[in-house]
C-alpha atoms as one frame of an Amber mdcrd trajectory, in Angstrom:
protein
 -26.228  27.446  -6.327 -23.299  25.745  -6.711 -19.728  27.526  -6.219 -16.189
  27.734  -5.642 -16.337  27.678  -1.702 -18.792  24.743  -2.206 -16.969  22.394
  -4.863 -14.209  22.552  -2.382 -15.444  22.080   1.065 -17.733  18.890  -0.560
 -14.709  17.251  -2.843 -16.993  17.973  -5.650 -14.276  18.042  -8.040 -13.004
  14.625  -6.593 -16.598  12.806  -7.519 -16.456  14.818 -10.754 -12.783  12.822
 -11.070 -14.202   9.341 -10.066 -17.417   9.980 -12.482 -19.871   9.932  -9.158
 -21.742  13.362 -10.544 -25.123  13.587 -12.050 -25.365  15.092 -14.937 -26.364
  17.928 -13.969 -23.564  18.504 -11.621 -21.186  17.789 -13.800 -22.368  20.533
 -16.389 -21.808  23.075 -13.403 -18.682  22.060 -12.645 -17.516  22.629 -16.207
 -18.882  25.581 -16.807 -17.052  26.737 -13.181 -14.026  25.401 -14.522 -13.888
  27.107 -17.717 -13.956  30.600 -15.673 -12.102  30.041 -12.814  -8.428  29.740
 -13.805  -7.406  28.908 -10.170  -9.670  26.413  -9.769  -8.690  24.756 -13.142
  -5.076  24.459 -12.315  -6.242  23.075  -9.294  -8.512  20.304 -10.740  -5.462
  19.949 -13.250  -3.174  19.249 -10.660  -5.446  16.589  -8.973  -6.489  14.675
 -12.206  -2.205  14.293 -13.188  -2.178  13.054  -9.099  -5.086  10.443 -10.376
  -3.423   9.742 -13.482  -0.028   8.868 -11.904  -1.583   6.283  -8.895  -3.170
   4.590 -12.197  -0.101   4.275 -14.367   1.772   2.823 -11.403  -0.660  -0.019
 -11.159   0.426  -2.314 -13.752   0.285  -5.558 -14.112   2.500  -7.933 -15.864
   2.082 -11.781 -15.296   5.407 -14.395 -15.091   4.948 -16.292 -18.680   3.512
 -19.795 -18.637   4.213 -23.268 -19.237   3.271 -24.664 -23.041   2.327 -27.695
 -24.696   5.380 -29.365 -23.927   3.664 -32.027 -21.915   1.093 -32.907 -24.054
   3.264 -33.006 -27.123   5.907 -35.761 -25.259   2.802 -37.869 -24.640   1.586
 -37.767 -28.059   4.667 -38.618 -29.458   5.108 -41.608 -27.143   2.053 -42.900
 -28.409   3.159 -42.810 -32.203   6.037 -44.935 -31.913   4.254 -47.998 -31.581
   6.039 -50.900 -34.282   3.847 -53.742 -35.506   6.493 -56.773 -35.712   4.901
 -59.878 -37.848   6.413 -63.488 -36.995   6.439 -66.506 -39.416   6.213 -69.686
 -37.946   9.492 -71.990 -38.018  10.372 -74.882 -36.689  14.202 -74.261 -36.010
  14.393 -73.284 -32.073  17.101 -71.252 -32.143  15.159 -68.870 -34.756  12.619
 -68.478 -31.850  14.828 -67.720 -28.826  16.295 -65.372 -31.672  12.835 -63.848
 -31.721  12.191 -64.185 -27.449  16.147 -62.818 -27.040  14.888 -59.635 -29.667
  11.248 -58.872 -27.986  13.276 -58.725 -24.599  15.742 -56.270 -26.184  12.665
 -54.248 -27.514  11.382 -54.643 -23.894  14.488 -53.311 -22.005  15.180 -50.317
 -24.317  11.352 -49.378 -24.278  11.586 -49.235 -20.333  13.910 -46.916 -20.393
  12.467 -44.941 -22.831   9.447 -44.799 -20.894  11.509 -44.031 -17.246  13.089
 -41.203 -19.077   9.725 -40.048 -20.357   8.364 -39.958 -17.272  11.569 -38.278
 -15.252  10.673 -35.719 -18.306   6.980 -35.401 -17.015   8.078 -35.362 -13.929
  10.513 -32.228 -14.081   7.965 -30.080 -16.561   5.612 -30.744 -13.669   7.607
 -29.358 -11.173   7.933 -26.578 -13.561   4.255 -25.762 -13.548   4.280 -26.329
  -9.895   7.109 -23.702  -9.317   5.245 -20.987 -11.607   1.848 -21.434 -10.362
   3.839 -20.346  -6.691   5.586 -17.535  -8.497   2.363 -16.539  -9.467   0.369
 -16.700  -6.294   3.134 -14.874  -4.653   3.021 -12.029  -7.504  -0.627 -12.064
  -7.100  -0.698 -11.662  -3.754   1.939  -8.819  -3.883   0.178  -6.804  -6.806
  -3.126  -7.341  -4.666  -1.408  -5.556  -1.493   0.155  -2.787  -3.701  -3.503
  -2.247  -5.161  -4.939  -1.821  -1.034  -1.919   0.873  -0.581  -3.194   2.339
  -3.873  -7.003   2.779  -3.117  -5.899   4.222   0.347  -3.901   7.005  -1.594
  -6.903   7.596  -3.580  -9.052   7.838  -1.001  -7.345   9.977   1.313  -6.821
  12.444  -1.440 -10.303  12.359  -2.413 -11.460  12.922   1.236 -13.811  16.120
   1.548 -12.066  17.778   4.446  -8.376  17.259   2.538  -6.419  20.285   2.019
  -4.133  20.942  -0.397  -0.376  22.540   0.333   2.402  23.484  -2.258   6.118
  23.292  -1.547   8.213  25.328  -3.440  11.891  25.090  -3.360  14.356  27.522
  -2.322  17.832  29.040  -3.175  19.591  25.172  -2.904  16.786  23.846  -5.038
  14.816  26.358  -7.098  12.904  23.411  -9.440  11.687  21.482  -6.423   7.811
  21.566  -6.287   6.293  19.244  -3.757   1.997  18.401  -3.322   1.150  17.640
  -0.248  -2.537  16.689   0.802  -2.784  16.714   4.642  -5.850  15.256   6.088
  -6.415  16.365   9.970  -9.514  14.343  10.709  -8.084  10.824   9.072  -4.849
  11.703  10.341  -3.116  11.170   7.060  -0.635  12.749   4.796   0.149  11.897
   1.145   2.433  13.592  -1.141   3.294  14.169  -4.758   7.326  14.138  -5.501
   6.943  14.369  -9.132   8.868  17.627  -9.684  11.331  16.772  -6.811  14.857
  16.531  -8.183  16.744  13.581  -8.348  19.705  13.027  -5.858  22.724  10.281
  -5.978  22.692   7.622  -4.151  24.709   8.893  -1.059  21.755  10.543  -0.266
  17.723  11.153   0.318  15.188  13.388   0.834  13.492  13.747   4.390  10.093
  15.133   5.326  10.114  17.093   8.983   6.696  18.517  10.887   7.546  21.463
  13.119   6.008  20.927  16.503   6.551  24.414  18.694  10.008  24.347  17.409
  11.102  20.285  17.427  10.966  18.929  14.162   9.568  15.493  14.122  10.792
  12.818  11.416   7.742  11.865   9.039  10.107   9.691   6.613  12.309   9.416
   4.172  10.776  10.170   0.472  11.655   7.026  -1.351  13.388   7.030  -5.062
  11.118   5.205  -6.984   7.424   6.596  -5.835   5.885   9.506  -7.160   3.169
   9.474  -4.571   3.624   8.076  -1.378   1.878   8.375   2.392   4.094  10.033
   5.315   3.831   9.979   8.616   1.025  12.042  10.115   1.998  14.528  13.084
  -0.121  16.058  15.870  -0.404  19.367  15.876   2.182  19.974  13.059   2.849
  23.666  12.219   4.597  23.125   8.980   6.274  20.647   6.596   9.922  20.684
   6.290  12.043  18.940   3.692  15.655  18.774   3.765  18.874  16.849   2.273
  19.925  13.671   4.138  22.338  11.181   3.925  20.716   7.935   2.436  18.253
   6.074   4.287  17.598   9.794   6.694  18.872  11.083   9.750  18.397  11.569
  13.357  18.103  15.270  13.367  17.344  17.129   9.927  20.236  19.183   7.793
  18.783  22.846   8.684  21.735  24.005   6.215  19.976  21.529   3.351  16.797
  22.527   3.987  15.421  22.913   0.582  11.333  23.918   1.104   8.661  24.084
   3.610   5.117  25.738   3.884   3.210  26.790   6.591  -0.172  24.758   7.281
  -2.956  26.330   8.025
């Protein structure tokens, strides 16, 4: 019989997330759902932490190089002239004719050298963006690996789940934070974490029998991110820093912590 104790300890509701349930399964996790009003603001709480790792995965490709090659070379091709002689017998009328077709000659070489300087440079052009994008490929592709290990760490079985609220200095902050013992891993959600200027930053501590231990500085611009993981950590700790963190935390700017388990 399927429970609360048991959709927890077996990341039931994590499957039920990434659509690997039966049937079945899936009924009786509704059904729990609809009665248990902690465990629905907990599923809640993990499908926004899904919902925000997906929105932060777009894509949006450098824009490409048009027709403007093939369109030169067509019209290259249409300026051909058709010039009809008449025979004569004055010779001057013909080196008129030679002195002409050399002309034509000259000032269709050039045309053609600037043509192809033309070809040349939207080349280079196509060459220079198809780098661009194997660079931004490459990038998105990395971001996508730090992504999936986000996801996966939070949809580990033997996760668990820690709130931080804040205190008297900062009564809206709410911090997630999903701390993984066995995989030795730590990811947190700074959605409801105030924003500071940009003198300063937030900084994560573990207390370890009384030393707190830097696990990094919460960057700006992420609303989930992985911390460092500390042995033996008695809580998490997060305090007020100048920008880019500190040696030593703030104690005075502490503004929550929790207790782990």
């Amino acid at each position: 019989m399927m429970d609360k104790k048991t959709i927890l300890e077996n990341g039931l509701l994590e499957q039920y997330l990434l659509g690997e349930l039966d049937v079945k399964e899936s009924e009786q996790i509704e059904r729990i759902l609809s009665s248990d009003t902690e465990l629905k603001a907990y599923f809640d709480q993990l499908e926004e932490d899904f919902e925000t790792l997906g929105f932060e995965n777009t894509i949006t490709p450098p824009a490409l190089v048009k027709s403007n090659l093939l369109n030169a070379i067509n019209s290259a091709s249409n300026d051909t002239k058709t010039v009809e002689l008449k025979p004569n017998s004055n010779s001057k009328f013909y080196l008129g004719i030679a002195a002409s077709i050399a002309a034509l000659f000259m000032i269709g070489s050039f045309w053609m050298y600037n043509q192809l300087n033309t070809v040349k440079q939207q080349l280079q052009t196509v060459e220079n963006e198809k780098t661009e994008l194997n660079t931004t490929i490459e990038s998105l592709n990395e971001e996508l690996k730090n992504k999936n290990s986000l996801y996966a760490a939070i949809a580990h079985p033997e996760t668990e789940k820690y709130v931080l609220t804040g205190n008297d200095i900062s009564p809206d902050t709410k911090v997630i934070s999903y701390v993984n013992h066995s995989t030795k891993s730590v990811v947190i959600n700074t959605e409801r974490l105030p924003d500071l200027d940009a003198d300063h930053d937030y900084q994560m501590w573990a207390d370890v029998e009384g030393e707190m231990i830097n696990m990094g500085v919460i960057s700006k611009d992420k609303k989930l991110m992985a911390m460092n993981y500390i042995d033996h950590s008695e809580s998490l700790n997060i305090t007020i820093e100048p920008a880019g963190g500190n040696d030593h935390p703030t104690v005075e700017r502490l503004v929550t912590n929790v207790y782990l388990r």
